[in-house]
N, CA, C and O atoms as CSV, one atom per row, in Angstrom:
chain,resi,resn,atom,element,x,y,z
A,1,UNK,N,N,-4.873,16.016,17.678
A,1,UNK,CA,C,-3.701,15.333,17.236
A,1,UNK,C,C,-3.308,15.892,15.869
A,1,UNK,O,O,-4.194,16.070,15.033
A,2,UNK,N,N,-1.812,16.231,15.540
A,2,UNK,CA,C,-1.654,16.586,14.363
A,2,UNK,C,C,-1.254,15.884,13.081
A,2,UNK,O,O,-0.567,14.864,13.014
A,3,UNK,N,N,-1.682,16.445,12.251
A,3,UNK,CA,C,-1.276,15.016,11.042
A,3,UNK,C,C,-0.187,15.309,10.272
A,3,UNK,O,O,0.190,16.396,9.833
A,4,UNK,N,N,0.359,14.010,10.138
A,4,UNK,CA,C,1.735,14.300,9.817
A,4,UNK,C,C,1.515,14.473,8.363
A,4,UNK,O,O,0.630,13.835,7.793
A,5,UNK,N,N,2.328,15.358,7.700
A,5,UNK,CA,C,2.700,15.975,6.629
A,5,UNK,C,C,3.698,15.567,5.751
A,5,UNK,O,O,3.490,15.711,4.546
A,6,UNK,N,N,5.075,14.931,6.256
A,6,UNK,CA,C,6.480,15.063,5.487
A,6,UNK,C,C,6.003,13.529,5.126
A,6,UNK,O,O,5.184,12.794,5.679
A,7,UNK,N,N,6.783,13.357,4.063
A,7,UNK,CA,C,6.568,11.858,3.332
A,7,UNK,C,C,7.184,10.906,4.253
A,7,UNK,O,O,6.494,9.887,4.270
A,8,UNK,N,N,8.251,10.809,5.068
A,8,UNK,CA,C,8.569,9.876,5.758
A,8,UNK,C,C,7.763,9.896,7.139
A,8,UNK,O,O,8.059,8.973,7.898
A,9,UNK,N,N,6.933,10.665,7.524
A,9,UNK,CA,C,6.149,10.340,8.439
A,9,UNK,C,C,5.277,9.437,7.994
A,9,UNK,O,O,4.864,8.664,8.858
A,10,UNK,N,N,4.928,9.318,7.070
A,10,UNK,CA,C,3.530,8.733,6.064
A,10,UNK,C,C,4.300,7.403,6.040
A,10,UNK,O,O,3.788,6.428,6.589
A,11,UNK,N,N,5.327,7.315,5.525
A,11,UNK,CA,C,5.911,5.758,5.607
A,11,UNK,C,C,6.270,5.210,7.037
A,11,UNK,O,O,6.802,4.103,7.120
A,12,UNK,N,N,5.995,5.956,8.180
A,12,UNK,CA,C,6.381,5.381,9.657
A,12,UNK,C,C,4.860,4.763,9.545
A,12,UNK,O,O,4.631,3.559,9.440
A,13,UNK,N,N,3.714,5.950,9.593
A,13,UNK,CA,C,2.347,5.213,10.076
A,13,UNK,C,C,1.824,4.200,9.362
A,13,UNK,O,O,0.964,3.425,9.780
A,14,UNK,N,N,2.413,4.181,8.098
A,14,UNK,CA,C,1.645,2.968,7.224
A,14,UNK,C,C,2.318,1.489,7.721
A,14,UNK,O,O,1.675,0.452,7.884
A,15,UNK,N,N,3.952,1.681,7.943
A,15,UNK,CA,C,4.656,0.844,8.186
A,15,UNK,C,C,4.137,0.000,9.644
A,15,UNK,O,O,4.001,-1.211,9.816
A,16,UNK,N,N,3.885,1.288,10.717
A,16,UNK,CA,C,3.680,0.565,11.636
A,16,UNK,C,C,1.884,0.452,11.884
A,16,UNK,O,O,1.605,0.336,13.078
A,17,UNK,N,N,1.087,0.464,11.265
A,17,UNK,CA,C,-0.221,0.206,11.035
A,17,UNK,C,C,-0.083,-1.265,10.082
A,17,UNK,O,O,-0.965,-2.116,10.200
A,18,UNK,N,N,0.886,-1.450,9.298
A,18,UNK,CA,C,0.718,-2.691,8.672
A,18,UNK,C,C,1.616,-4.265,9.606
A,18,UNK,O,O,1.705,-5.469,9.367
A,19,UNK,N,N,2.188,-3.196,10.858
A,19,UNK,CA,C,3.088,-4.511,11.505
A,19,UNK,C,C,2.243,-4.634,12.638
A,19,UNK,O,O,2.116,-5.736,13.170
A,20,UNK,N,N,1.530,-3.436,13.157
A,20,UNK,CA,C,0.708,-4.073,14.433
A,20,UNK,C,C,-0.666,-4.688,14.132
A,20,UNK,O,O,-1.350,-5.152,15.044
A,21,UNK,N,N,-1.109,-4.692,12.723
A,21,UNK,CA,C,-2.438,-5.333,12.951
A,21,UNK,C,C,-1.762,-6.822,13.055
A,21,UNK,O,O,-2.080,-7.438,14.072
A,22,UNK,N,N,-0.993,-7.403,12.268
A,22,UNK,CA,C,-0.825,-8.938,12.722
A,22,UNK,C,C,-0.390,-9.524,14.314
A,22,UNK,O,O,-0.501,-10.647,14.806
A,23,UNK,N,N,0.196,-8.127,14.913
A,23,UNK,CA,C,0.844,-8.720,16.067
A,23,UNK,C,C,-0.170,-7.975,17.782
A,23,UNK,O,O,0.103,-8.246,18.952
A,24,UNK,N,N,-1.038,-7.256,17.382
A,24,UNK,CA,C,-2.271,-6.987,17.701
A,24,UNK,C,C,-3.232,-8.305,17.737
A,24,UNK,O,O,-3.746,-8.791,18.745
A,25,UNK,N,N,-3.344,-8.739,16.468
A,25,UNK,CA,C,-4.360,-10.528,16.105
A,25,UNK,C,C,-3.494,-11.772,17.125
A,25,UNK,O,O,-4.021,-12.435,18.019
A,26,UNK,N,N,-2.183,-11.833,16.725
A,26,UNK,CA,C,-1.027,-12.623,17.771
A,26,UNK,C,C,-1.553,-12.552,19.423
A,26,UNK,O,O,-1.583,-13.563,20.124
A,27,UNK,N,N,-1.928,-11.295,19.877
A,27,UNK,CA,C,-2.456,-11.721,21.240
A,27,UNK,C,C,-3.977,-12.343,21.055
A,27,UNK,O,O,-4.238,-13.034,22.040
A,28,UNK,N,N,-4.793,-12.322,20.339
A,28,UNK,CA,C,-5.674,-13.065,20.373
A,28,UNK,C,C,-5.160,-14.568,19.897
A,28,UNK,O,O,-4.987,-15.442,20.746
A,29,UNK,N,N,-4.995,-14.744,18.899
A,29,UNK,CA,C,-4.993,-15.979,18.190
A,29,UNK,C,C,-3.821,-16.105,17.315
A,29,UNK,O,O,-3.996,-15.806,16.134
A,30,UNK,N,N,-2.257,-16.627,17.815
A,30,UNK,CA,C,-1.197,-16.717,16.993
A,30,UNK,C,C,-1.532,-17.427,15.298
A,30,UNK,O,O,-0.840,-17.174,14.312
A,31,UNK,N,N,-2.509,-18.159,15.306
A,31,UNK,CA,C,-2.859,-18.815,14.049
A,31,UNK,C,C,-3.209,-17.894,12.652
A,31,UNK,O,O,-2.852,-17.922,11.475
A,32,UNK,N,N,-4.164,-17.022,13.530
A,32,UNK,CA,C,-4.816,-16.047,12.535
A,32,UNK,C,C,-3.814,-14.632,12.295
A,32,UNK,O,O,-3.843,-14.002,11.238
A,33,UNK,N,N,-3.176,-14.360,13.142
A,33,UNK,CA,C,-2.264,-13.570,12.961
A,33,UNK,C,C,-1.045,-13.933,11.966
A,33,UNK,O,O,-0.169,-13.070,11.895
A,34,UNK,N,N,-0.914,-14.828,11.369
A,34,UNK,CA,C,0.153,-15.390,10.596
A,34,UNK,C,C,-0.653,-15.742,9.170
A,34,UNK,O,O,0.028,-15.720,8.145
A,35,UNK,N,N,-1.991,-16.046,9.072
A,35,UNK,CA,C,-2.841,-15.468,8.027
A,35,UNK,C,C,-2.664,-14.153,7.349
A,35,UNK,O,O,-2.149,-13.740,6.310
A,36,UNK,N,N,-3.398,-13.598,8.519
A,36,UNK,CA,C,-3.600,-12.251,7.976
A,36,UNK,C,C,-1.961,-11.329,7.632
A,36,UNK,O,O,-1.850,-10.400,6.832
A,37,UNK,N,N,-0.957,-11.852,8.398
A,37,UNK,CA,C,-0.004,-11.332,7.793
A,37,UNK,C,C,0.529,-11.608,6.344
A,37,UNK,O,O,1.151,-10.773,5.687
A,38,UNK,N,N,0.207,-12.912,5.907
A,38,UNK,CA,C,0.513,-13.818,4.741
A,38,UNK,C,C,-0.454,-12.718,3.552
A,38,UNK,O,O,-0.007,-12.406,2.448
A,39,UNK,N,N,-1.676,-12.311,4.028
A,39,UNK,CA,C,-2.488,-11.562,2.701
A,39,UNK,C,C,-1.939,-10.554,2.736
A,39,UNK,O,O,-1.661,-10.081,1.634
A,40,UNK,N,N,-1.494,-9.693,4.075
A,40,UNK,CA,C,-0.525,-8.590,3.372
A,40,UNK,C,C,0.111,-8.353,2.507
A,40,UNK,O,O,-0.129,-7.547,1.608
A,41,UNK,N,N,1.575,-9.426,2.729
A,41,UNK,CA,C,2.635,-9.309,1.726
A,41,UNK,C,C,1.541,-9.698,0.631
A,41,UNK,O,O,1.192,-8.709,-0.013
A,42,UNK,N,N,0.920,-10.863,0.259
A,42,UNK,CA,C,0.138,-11.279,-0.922
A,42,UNK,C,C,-0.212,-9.998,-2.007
A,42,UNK,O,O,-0.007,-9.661,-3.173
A,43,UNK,N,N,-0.865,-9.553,-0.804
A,43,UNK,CA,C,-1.728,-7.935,-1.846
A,43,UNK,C,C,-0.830,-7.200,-1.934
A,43,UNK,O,O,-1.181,-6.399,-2.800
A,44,UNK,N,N,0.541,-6.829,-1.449
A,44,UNK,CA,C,1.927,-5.978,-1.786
A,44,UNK,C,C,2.540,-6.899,-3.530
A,44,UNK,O,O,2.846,-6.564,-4.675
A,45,UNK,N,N,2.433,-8.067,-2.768
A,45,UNK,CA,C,3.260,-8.236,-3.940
A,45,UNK,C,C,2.032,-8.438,-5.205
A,45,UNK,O,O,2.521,-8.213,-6.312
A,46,UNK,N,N,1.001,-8.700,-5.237
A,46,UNK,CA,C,0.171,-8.603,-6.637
A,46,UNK,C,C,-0.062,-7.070,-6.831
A,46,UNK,O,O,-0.545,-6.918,-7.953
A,47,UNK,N,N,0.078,-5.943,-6.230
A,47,UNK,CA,C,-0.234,-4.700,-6.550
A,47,UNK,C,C,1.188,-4.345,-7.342
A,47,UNK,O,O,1.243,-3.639,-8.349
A,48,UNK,N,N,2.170,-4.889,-6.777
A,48,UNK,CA,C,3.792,-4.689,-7.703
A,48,UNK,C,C,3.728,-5.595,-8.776
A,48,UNK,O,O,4.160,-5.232,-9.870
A,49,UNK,N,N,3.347,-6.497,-8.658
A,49,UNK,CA,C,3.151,-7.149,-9.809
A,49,UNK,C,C,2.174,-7.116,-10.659
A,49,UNK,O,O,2.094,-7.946,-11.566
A,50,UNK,N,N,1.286,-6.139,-10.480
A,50,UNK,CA,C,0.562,-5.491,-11.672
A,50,UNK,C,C,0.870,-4.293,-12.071
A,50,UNK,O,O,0.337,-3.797,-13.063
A,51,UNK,N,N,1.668,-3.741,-11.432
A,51,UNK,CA,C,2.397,-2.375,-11.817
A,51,UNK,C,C,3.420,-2.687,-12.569
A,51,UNK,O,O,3.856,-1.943,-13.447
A,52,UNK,N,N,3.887,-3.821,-12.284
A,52,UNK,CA,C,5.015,-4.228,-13.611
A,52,UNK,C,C,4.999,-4.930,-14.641
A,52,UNK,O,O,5.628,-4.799,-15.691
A,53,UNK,N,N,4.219,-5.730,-14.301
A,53,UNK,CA,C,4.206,-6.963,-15.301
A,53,UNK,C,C,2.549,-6.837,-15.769
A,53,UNK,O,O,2.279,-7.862,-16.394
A,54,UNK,N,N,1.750,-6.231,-15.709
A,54,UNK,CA,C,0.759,-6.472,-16.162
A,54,UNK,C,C,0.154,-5.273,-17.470
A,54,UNK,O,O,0.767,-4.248,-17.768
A,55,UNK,N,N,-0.658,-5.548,-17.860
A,55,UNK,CA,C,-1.611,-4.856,-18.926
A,55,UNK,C,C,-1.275,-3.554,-18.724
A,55,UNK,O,O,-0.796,-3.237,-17.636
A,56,UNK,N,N,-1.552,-2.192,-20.155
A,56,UNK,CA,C,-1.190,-0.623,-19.967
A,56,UNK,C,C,-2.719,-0.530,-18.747
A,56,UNK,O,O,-3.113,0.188,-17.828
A,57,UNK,N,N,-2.958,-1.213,-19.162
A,57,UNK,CA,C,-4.712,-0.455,-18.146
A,57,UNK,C,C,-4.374,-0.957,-16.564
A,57,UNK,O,O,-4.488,-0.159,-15.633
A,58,UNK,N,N,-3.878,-2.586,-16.316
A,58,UNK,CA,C,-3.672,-2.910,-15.034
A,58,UNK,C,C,-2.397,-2.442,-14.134
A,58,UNK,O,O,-2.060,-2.561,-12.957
A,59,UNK,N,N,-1.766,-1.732,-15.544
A,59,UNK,CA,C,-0.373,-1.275,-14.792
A,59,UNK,C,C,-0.647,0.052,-14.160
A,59,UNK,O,O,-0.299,0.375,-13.024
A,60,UNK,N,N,-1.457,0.953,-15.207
A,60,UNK,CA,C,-1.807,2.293,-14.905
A,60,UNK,C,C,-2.335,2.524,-13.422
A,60,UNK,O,O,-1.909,3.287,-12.555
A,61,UNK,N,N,-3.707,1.365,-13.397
A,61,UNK,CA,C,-4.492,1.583,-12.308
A,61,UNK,C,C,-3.228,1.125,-10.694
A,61,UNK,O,O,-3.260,1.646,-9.579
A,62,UNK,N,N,-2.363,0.124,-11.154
A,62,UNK,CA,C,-1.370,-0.402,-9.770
A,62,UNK,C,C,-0.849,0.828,-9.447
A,62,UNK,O,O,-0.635,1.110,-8.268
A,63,UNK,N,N,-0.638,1.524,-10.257
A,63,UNK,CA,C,0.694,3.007,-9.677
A,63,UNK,C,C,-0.345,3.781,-9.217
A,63,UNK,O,O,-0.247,4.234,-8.077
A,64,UNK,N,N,-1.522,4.073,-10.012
A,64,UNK,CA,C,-2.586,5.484,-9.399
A,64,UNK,C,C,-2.496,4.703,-8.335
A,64,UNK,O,O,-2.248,5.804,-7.845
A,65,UNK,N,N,-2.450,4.021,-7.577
A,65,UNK,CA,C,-3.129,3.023,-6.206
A,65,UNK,C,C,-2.044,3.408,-5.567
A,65,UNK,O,O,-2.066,4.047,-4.516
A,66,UNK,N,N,-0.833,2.972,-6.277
A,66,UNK,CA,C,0.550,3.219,-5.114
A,66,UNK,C,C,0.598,4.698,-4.979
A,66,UNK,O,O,0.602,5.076,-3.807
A,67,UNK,N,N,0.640,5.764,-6.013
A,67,UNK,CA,C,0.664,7.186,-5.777
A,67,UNK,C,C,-0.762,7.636,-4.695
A,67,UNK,O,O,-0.635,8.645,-4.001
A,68,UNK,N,N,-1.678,7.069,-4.645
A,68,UNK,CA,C,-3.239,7.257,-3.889
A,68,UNK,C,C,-2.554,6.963,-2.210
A,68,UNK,O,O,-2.707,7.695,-1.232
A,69,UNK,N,N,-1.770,5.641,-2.283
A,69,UNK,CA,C,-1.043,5.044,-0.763
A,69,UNK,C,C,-0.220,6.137,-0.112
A,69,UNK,O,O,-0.404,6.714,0.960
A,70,UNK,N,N,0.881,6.301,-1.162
A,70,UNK,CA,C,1.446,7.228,-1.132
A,70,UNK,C,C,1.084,8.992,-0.592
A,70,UNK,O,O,1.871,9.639,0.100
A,71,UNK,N,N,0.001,9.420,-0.996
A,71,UNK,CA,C,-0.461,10.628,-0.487
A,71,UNK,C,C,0.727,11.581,-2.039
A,71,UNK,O,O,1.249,12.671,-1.804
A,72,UNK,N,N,0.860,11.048,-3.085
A,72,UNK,CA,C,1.064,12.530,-4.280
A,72,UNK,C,C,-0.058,12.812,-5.027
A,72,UNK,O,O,-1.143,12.234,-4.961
A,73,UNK,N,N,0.220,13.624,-5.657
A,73,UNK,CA,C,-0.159,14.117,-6.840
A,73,UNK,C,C,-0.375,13.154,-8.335
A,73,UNK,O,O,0.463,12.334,-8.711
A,74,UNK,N,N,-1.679,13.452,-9.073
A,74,UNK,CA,C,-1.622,12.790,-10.007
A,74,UNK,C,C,-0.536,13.635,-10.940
A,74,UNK,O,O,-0.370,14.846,-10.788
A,75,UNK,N,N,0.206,12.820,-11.955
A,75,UNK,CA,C,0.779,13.655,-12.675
A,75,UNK,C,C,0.220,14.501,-14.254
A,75,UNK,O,O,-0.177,13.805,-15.188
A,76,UNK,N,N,0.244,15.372,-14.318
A,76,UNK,CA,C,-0.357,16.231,-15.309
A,76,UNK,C,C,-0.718,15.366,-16.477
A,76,UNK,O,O,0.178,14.655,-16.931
A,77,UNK,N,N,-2.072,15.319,-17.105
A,77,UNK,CA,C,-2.299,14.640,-18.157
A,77,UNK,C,C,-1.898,15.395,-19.333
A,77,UNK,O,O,-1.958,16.621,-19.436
A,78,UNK,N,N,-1.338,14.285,-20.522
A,78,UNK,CA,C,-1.235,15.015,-21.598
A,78,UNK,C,C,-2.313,15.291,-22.863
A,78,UNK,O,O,-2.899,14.443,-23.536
A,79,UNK,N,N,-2.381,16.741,-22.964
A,79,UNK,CA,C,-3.437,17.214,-23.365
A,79,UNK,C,C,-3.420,17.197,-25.059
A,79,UNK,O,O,-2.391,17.484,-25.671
A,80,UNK,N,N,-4.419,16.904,-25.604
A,80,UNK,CA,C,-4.074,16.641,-27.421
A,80,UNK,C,C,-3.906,18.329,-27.650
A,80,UNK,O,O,-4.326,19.328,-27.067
A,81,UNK,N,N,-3.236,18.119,-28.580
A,81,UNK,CA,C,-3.267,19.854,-29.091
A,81,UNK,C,C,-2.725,20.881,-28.956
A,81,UNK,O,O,-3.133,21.877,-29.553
């Protein structure tokens, strides 16, 4: 199988890896499937909301996480000197 490469392929599989695990759980157990969808968004929105609103150290680490999700590049550190 080949792996996709272009950035919007990367946002199809994440997208649809994050909509079928709840609706995957839905044929077992509609209850728990509406859980586990609820911690999704939860952990989306506290990872944005530490990328914005939080500490230089908790903000830093939210974006390396989103750029890590993402599949880029760290960006060049700046070097003293």
């Amino acid at each position: 199988m080949p792996r996709t490469t272009s950035r919007y392929g990367r946002v199809v599989t994440v997208t649809t890896a994050t909509v079928s695990a709840p609706a995957a759980v839905w044929l077992v157990h509609p209850a728990l499937s509406i859980i586990i969808a609820g911690l999704l968004i939860a952990l989306g929105i506290v990872i944005m909301a530490s990328a914005l609103f939080g500490s230089e150290r908790l903000s830093e680490r939210a974006f390396r996480l989103l750029r890590w999700i993402a599949n880029r590049p760290e960006p060049p550190s700046a070097s003293p000197g």
